[in-house]
ROLUM-474642 format. One record per residue: residue number from 1; residue in one letter; x, y, z of N, C-alpha, C in turn. Coordinates in steps of 0.2 Angstrom, whole numbers, always signed. Layout:
residues N
- NUM | a | X | Y | Z | X | Y | Z | X | Y | Z;
...
This chain:
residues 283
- 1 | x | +502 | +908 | +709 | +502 | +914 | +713 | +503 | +920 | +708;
- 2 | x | +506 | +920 | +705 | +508 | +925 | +699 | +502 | +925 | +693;
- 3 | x | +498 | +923 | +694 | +491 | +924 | +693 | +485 | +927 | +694;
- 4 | x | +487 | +925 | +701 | +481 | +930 | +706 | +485 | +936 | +704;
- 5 | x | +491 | +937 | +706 | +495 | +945 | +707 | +492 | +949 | +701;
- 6 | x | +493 | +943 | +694 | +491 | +948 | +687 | +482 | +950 | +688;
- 7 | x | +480 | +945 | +690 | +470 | +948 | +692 | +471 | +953 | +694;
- 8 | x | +474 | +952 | +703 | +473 | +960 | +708 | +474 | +966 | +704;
- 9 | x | +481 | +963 | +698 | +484 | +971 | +696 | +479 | +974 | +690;
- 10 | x | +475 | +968 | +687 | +471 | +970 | +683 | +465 | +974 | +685;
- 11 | x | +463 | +971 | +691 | +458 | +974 | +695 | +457 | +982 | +697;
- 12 | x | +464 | +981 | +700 | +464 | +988 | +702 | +464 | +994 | +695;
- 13 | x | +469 | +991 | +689 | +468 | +997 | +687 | +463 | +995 | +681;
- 14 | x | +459 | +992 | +683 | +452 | +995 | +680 | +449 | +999 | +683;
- 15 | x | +450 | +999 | +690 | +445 | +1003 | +695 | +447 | +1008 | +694;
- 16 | x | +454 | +1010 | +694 | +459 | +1016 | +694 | +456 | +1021 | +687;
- 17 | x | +454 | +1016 | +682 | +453 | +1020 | +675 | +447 | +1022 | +676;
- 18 | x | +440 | +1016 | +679 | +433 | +1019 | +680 | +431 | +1026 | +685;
- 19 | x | +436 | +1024 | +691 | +437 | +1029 | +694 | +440 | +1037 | +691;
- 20 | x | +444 | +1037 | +687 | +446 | +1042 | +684 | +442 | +1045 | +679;
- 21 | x | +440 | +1041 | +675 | +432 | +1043 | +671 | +426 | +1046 | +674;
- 22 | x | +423 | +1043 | +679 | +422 | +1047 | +684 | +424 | +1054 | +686;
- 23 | x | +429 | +1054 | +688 | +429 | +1062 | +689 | +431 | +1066 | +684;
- 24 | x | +433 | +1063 | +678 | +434 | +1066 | +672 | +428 | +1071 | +668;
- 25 | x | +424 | +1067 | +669 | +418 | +1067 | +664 | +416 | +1074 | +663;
- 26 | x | +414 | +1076 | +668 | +413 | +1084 | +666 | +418 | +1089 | +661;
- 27 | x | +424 | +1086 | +661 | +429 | +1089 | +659 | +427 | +1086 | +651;
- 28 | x | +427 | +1081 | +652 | +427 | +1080 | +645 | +421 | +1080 | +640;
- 29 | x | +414 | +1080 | +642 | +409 | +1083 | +642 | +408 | +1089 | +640;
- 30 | x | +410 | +1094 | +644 | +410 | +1102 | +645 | +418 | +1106 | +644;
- 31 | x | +421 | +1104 | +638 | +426 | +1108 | +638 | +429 | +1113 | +640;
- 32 | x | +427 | +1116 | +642 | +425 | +1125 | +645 | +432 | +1128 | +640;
- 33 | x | +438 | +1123 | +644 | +444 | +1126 | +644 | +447 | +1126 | +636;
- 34 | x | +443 | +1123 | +630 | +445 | +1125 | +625 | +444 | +1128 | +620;
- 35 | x | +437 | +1133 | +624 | +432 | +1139 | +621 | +433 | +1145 | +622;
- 36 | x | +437 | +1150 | +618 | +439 | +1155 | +621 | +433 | +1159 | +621;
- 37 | x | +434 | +1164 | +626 | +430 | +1168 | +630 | +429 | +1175 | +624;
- 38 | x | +432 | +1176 | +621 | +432 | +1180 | +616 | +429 | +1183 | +609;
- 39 | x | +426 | +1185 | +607 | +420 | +1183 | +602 | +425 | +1184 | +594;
- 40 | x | +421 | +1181 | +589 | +423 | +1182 | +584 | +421 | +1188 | +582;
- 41 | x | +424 | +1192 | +575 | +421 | +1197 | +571 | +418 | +1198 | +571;
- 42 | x | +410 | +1200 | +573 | +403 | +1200 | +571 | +402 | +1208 | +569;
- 43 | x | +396 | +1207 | +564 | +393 | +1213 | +562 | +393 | +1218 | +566;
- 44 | x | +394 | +1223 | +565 | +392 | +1232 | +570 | +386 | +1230 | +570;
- 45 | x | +381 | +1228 | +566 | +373 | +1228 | +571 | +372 | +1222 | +577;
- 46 | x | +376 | +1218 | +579 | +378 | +1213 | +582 | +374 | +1214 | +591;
- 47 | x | +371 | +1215 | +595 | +367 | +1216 | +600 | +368 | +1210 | +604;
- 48 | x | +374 | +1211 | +611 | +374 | +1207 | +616 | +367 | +1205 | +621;
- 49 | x | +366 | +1200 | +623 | +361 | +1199 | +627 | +363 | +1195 | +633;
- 50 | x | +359 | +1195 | +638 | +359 | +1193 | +644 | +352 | +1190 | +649;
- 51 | x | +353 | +1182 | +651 | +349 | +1181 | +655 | +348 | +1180 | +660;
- 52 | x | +345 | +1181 | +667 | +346 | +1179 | +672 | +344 | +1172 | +673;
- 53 | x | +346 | +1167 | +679 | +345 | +1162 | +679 | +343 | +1161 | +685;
- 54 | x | +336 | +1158 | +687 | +334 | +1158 | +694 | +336 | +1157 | +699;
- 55 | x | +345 | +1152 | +701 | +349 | +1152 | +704 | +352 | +1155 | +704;
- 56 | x | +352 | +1162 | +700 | +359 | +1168 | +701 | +365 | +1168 | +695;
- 57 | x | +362 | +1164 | +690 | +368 | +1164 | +686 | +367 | +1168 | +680;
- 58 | x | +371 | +1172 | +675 | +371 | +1175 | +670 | +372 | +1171 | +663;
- 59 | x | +366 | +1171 | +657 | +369 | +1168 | +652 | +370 | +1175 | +647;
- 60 | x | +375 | +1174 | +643 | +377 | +1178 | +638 | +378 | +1178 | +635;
- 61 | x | +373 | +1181 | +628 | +374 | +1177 | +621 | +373 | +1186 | +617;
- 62 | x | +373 | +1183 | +609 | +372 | +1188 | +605 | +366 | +1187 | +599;
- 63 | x | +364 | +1193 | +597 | +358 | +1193 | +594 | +362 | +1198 | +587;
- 64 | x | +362 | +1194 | +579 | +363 | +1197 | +576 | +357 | +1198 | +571;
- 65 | x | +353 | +1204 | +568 | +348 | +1205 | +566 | +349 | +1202 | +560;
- 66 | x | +343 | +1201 | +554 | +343 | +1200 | +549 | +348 | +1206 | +544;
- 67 | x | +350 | +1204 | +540 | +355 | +1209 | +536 | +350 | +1211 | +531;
- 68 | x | +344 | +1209 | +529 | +342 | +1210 | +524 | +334 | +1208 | +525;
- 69 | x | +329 | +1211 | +522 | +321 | +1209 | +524 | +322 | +1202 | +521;
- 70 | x | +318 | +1198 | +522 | +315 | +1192 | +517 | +308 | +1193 | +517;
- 71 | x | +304 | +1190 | +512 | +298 | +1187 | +510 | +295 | +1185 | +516;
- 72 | x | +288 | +1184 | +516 | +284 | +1180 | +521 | +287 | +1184 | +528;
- 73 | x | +286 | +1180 | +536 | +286 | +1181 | +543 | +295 | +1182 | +542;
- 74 | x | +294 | +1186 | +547 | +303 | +1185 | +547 | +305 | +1178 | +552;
- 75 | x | +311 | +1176 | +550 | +312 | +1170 | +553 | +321 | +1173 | +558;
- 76 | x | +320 | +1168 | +563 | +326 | +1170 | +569 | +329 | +1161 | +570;
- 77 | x | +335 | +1161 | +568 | +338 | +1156 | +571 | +340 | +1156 | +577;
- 78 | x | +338 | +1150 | +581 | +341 | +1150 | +587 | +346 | +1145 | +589;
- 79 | x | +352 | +1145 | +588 | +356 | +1140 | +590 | +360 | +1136 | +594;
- 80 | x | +360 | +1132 | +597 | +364 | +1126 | +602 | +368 | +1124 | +599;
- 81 | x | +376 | +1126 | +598 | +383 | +1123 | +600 | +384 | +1118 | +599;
- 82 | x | +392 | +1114 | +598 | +392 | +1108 | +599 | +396 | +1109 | +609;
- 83 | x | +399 | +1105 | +611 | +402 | +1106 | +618 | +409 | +1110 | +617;
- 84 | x | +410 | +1109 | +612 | +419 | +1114 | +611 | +418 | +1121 | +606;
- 85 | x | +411 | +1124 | +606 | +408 | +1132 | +601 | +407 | +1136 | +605;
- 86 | x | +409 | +1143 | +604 | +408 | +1150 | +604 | +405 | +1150 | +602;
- 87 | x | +398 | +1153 | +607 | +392 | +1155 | +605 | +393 | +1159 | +599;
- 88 | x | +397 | +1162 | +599 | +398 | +1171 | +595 | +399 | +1167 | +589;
- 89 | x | +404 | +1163 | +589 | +406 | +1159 | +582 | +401 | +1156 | +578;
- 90 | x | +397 | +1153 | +582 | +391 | +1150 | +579 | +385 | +1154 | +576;
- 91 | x | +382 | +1161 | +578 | +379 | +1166 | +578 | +382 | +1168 | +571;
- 92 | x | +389 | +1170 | +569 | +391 | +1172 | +565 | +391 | +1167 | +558;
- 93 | x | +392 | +1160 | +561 | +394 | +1156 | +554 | +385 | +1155 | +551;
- 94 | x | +382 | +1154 | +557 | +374 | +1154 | +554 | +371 | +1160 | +551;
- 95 | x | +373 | +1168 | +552 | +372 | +1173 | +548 | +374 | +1174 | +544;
- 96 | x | +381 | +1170 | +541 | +383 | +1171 | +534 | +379 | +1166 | +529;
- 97 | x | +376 | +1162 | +533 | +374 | +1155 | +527 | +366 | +1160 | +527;
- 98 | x | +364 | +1162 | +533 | +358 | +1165 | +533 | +355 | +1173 | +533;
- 99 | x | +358 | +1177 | +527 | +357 | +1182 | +530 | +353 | +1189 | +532;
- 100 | x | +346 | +1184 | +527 | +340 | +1185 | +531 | +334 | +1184 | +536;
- 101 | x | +340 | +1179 | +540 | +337 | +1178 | +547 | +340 | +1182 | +552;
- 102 | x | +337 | +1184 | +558 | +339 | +1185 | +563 | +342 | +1178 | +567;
- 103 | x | +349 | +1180 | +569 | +351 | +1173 | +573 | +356 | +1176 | +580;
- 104 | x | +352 | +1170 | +583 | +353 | +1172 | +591 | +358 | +1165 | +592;
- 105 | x | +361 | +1166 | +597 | +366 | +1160 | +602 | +367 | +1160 | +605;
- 106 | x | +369 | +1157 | +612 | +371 | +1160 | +619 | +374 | +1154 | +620;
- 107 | x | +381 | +1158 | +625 | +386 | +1154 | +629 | +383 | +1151 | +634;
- 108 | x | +385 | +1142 | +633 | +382 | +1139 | +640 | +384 | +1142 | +647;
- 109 | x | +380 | +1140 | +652 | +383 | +1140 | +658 | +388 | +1137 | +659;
- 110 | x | +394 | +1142 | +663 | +399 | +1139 | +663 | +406 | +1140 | +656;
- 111 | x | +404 | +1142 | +652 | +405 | +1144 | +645 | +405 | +1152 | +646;
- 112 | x | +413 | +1154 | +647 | +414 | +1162 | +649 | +412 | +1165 | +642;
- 113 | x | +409 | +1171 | +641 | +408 | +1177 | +648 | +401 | +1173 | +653;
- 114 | x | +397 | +1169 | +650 | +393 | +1165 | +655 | +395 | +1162 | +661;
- 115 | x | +391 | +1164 | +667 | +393 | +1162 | +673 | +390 | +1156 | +674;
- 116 | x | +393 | +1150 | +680 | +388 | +1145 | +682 | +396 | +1140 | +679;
- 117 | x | +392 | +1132 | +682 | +396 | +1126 | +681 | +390 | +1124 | +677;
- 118 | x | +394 | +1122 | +670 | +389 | +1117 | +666 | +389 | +1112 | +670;
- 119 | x | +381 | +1108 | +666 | +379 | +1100 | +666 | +373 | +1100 | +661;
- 120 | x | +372 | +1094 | +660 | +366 | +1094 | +655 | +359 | +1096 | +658;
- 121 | x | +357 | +1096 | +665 | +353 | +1096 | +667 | +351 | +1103 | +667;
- 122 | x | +358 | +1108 | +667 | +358 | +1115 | +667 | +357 | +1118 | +660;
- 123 | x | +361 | +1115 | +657 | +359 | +1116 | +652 | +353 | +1116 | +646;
- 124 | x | +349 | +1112 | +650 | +340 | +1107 | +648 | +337 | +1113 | +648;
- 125 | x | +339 | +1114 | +655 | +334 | +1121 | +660 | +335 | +1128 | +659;
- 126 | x | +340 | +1129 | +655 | +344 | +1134 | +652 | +339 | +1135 | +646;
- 127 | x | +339 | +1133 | +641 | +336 | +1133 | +634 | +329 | +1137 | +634;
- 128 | x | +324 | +1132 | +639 | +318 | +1139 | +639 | +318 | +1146 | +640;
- 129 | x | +324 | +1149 | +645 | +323 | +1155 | +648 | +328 | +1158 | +640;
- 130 | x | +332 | +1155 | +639 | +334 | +1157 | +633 | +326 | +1159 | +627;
- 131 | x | +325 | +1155 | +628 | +318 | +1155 | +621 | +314 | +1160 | +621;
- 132 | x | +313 | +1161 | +632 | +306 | +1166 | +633 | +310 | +1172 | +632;
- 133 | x | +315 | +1173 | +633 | +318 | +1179 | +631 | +322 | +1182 | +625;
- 134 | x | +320 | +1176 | +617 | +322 | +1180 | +612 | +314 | +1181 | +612;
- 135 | x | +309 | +1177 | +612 | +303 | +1179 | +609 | +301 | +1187 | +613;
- 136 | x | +301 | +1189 | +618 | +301 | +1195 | +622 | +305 | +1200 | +620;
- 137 | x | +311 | +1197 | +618 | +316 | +1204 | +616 | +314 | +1205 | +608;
- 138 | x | +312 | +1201 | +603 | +313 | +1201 | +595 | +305 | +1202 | +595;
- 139 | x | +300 | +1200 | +601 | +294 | +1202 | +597 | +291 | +1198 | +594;
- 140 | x | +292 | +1192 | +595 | +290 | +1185 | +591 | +283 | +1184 | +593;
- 141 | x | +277 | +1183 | +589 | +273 | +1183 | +589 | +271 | +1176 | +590;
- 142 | x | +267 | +1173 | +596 | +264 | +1168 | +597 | +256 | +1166 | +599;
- 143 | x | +255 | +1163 | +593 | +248 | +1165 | +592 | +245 | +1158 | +598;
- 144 | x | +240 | +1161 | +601 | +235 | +1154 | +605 | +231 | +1151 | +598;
- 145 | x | +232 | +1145 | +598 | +230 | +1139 | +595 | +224 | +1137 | +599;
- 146 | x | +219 | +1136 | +597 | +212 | +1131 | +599 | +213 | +1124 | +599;
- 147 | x | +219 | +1122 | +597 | +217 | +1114 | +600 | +223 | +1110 | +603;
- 148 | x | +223 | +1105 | +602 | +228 | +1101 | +606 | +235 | +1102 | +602;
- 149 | x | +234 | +1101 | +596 | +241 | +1098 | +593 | +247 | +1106 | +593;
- 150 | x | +246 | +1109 | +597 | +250 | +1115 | +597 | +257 | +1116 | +593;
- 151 | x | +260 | +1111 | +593 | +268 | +1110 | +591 | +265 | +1107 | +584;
- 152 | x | +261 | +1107 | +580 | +262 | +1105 | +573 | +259 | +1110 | +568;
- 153 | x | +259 | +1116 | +573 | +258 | +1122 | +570 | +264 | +1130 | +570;
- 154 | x | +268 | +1125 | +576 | +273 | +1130 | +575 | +272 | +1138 | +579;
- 155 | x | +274 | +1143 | +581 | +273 | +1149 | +583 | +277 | +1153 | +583;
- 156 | x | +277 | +1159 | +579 | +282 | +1163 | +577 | +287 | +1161 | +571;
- 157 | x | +291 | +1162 | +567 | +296 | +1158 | +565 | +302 | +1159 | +566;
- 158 | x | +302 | +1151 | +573 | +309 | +1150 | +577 | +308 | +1145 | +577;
- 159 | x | +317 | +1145 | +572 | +318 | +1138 | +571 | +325 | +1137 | +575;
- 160 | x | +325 | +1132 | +579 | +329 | +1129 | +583 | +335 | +1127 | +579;
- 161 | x | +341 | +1126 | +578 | +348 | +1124 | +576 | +351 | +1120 | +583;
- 162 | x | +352 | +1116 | +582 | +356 | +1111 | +586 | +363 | +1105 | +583;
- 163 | x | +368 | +1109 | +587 | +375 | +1105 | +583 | +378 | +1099 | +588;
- 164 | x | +376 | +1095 | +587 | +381 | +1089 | +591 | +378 | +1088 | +598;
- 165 | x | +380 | +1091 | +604 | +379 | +1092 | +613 | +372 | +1099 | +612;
- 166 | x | +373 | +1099 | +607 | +368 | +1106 | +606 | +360 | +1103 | +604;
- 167 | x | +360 | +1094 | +599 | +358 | +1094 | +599 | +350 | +1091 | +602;
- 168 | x | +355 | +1088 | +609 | +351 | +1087 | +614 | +345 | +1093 | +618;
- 169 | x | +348 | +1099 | +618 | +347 | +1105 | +621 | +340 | +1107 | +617;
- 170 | x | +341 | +1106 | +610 | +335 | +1109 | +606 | +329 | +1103 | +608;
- 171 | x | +330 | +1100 | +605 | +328 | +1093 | +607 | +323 | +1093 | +612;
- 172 | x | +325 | +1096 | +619 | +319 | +1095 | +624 | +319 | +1101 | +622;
- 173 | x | +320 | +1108 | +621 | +316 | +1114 | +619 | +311 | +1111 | +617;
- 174 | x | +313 | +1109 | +610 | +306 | +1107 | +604 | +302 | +1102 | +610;
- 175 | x | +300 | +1102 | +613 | +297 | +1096 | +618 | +294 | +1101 | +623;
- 176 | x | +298 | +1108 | +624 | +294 | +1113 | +628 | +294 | +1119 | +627;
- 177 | x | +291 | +1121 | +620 | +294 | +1127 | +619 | +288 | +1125 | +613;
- 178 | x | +284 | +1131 | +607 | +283 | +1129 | +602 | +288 | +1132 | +598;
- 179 | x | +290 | +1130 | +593 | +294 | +1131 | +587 | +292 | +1128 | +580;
- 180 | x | +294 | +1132 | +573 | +293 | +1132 | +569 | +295 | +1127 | +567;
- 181 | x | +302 | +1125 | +568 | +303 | +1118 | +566 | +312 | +1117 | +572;
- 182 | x | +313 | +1112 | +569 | +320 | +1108 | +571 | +325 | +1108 | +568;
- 183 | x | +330 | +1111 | +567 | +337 | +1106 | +562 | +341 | +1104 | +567;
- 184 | x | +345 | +1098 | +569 | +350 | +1092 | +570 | +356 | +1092 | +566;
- 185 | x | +361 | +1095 | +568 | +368 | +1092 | +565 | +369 | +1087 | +569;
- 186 | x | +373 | +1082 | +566 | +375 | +1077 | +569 | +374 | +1075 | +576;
- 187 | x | +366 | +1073 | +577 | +361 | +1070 | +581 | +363 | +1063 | +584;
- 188 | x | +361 | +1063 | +592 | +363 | +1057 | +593 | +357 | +1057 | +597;
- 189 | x | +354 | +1048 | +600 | +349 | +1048 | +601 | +348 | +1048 | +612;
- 190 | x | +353 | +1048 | +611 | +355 | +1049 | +620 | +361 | +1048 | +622;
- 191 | x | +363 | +1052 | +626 | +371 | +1054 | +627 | +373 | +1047 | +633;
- 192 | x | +368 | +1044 | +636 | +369 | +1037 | +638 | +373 | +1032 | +634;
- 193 | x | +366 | +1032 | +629 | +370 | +1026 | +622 | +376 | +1028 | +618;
- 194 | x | +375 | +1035 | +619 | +383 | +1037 | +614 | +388 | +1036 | +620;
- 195 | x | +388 | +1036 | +625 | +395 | +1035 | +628 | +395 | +1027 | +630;
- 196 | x | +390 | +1025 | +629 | +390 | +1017 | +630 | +395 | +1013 | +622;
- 197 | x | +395 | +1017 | +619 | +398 | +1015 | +610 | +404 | +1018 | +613;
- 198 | x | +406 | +1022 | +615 | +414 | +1025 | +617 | +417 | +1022 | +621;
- 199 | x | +414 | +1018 | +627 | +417 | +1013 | +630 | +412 | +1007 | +631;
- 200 | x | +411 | +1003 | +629 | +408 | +997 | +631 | +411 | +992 | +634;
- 201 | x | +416 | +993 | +638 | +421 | +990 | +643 | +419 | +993 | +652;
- 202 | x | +416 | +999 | +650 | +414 | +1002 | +657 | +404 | +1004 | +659;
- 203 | x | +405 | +1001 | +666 | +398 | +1003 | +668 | +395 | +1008 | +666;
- 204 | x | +394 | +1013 | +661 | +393 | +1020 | +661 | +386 | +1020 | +663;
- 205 | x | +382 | +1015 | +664 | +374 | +1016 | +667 | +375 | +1019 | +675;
- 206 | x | +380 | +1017 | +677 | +382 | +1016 | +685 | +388 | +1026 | +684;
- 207 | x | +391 | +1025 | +682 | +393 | +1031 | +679 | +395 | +1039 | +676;
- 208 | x | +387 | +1037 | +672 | +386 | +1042 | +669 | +382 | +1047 | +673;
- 209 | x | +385 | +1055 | +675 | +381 | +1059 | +677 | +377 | +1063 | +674;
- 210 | x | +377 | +1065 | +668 | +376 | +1071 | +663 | +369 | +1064 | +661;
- 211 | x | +364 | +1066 | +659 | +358 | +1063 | +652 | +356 | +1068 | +649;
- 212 | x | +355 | +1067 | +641 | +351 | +1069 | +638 | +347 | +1066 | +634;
- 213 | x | +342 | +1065 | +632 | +338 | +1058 | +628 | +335 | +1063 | +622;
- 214 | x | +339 | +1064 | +618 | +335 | +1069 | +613 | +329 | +1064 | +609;
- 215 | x | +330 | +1057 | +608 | +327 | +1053 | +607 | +319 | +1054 | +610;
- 216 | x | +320 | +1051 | +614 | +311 | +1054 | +619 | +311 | +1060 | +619;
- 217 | x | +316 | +1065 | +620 | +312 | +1073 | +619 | +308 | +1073 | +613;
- 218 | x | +309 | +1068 | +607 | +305 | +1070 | +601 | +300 | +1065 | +599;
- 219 | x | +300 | +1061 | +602 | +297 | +1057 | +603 | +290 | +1056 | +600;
- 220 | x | +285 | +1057 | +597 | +277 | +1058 | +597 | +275 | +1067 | +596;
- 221 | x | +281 | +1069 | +592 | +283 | +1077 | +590 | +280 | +1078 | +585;
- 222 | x | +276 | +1081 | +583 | +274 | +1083 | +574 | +279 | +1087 | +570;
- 223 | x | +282 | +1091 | +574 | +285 | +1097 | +572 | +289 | +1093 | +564;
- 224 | x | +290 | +1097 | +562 | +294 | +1098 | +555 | +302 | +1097 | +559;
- 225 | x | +306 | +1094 | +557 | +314 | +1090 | +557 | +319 | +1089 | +554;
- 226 | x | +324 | +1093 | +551 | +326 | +1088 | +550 | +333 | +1088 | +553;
- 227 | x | +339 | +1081 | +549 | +343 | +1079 | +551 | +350 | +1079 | +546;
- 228 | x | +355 | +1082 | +550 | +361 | +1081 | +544 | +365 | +1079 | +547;
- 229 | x | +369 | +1073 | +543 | +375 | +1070 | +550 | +381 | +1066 | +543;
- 230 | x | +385 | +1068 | +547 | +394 | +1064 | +543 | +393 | +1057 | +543;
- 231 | x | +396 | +1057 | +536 | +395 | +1047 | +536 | +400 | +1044 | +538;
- 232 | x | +406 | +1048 | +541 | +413 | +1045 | +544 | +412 | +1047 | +551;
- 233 | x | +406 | +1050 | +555 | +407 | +1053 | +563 | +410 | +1049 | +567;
- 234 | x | +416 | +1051 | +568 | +420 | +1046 | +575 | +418 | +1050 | +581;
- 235 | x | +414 | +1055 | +582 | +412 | +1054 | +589 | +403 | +1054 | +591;
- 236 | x | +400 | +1055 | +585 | +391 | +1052 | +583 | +392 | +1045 | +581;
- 237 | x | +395 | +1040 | +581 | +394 | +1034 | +577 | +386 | +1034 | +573;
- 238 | x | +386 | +1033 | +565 | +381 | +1032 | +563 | +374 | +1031 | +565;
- 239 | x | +373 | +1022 | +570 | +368 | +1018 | +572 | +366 | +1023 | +575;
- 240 | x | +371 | +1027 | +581 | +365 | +1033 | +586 | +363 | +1038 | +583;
- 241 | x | +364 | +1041 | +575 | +361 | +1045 | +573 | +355 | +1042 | +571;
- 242 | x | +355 | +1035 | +567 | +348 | +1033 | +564 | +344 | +1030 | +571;
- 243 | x | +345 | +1030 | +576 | +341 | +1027 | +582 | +337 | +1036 | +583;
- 244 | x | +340 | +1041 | +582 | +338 | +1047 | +585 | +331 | +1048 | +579;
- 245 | x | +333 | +1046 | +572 | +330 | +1045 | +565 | +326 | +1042 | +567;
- 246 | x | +324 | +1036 | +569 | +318 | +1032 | +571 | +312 | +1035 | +575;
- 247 | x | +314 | +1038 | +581 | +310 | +1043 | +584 | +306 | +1050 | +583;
- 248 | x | +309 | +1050 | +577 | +307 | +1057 | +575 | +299 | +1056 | +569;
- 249 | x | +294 | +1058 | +572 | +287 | +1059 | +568 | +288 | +1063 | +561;
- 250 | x | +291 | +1066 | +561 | +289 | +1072 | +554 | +296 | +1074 | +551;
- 251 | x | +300 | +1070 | +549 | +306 | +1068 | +546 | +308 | +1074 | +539;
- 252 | x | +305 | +1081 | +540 | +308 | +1083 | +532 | +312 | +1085 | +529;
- 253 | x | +318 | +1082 | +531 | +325 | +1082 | +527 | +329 | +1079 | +532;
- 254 | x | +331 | +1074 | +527 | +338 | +1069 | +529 | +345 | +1070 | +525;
- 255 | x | +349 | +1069 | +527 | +355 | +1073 | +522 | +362 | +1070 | +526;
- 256 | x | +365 | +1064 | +523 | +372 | +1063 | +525 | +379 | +1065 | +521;
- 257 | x | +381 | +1068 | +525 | +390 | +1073 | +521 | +394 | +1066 | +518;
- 258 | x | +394 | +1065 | +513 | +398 | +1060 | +511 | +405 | +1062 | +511;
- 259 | x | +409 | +1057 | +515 | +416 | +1058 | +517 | +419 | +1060 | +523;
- 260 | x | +413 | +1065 | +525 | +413 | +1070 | +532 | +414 | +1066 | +538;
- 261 | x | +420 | +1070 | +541 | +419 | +1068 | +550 | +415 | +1072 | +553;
- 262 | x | +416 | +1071 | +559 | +412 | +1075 | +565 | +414 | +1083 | +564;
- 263 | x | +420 | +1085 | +565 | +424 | +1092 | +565 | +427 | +1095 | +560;
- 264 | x | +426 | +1090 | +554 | +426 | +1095 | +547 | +421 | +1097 | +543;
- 265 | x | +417 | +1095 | +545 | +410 | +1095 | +541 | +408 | +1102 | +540;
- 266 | x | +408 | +1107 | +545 | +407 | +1113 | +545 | +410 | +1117 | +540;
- 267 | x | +413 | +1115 | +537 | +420 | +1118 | +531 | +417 | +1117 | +523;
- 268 | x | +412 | +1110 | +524 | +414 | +1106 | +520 | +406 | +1111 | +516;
- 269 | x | +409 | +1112 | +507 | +402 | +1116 | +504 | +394 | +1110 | +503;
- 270 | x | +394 | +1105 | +504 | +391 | +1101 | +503 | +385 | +1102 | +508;
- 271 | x | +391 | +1101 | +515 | +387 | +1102 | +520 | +383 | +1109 | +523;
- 272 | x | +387 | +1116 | +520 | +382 | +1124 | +521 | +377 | +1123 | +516;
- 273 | x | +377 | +1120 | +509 | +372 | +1118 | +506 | +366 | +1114 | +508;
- 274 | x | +367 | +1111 | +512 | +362 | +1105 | +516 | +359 | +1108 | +521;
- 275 | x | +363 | +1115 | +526 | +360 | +1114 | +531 | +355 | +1122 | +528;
- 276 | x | +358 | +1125 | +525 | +352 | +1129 | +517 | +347 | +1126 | +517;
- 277 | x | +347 | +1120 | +514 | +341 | +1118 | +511 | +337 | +1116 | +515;
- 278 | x | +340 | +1112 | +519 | +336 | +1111 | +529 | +332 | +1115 | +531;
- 279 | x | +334 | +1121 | +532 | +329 | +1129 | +536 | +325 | +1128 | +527;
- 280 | x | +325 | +1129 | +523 | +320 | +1130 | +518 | +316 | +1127 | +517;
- 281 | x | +318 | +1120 | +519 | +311 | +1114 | +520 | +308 | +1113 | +524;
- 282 | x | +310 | +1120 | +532 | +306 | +1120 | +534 | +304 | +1125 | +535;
- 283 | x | +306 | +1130 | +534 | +303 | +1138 | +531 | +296 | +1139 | +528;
């Protein structure tokens, strides 16, 4: 008897756990609540922007100009966050590594001053009206191509940055957007498999609400890509970043942070050297 009693009570609080992940998820996916609303220091030339969203929602981001001309086309970074980044902070840390690009960022939906509830699906659908409206606001020049392979020629030069949950977001951009290239920090190859590594005790097929398959978004890509990811990632495990590495057509720079976790890497001089030399390979 005291057998079956230990099953039922197993039972239920398995249920009780899948059920609570379940309604978790969002939270834990979308941290809203540990991204302050508040911007960091940025430059006086520093240009707040605003998108409208075909449902009524507001995204809010910043545009900080190049500090200084560069050589050749000007180039504009556009960046994707990880789930727990201030646009502002991001805009900023990429201006100092780069400070002759123009870099743009924007707070997800749901991510104050941005209005709206995140999910990934909004935030898929979110990235183009982002992209049509740096190219419209900075004047980015997109030339019509005569042929098919449009995306291995690149248009304007805007080059996507995507950091972790951010790098899903670029991902399908580069998949509908032209861009000059790619860069990937700590890439995974769908947020499926990555939470299937996290718990593999739970149905997360049955589960999971949020997808993103940055994998297939690049899938049979030309674009120019590349890839930087920590060799200790406890929340990328390694395998999903080289399964992301597999799918990618045009692989030109590969670069792992020896040592590095997930959320120190940023700090680490190794890694703003690598992510340097990333945009210059494909600059």
């Amino acid at each position: 008897m005291w057998v079956s009693k230990l099953l039922l009570f197993l039972a239920v609080a398995y249920v009780g756990i899948v059920a609570l992940m379940y309604a978790s998820q969002d939270r834990m996916l979308f941290p809203t609540h540990l991204v302050s609303a508040s911007e960091p220091l940025l430059p006086a030339s520093a240009v707040r922007l605003e998108v409208g969203t075909p449902d009524g929602e507001l995204l809010r981001g910043v545009h900080i100009p190049a500090a200084r001309e560069r050589p050749g086309a000007p180039l504009i970074l556009l960046g994707f966050g990880g789930n727990a980044w201030n646009a502002g902070g991001l805009a900023a840390y990429l201006h100092e590594l780069f400070p002759e690009a123009a870099v743009v960022a924007f707070h997800y939906r749901g991510y104050r001053p941005s209005s709206g509830r995140p999910s990934a699906a909004a935030l898929l659908a979110d990235a183009p009206l982002v992209y049509d409206h740096v190219v419209e606001t900075l004047g980015v020049a997109t030339p019509v191509v005569e042929t098919p392979d449009v995306e291995t020629l690149g248009a304007g030069r805007i080059v996507a940055v995507g950091i972790s949950l951010g790098c899903g977001v670029a991902a399908q951009l580069a998949a509908e957007r032209p861009l000059a290239g790619l860069v990937l920090v700590s890439p995974f190859d769908s947020l499926a498999a990555l939470a299937g590594d996290h718990f593999p005790w739970a149905p997360v097929g049955w589960l999971l609400r949020h997808h993103m398959s940055p994998a297939e978004s690049l899938r049979g890509l030309a674009m120019p890509t590349a890839v930087i990811a920590a060799e200790r990632d406890s929340i990328v495990p390694p395998r999903r970043t080289e399964a992301l590495r597999q799918a990618i057509s045009n692989l030109v720079f590969d670069r792992t942070i020896a040592g590095a976790d997930h959320n120190d890497l940023f700090h680490r001089a190794d890694f703003r050297a690598a992510l340097v030399e990333a945009v210059a390979q494909i600059d």
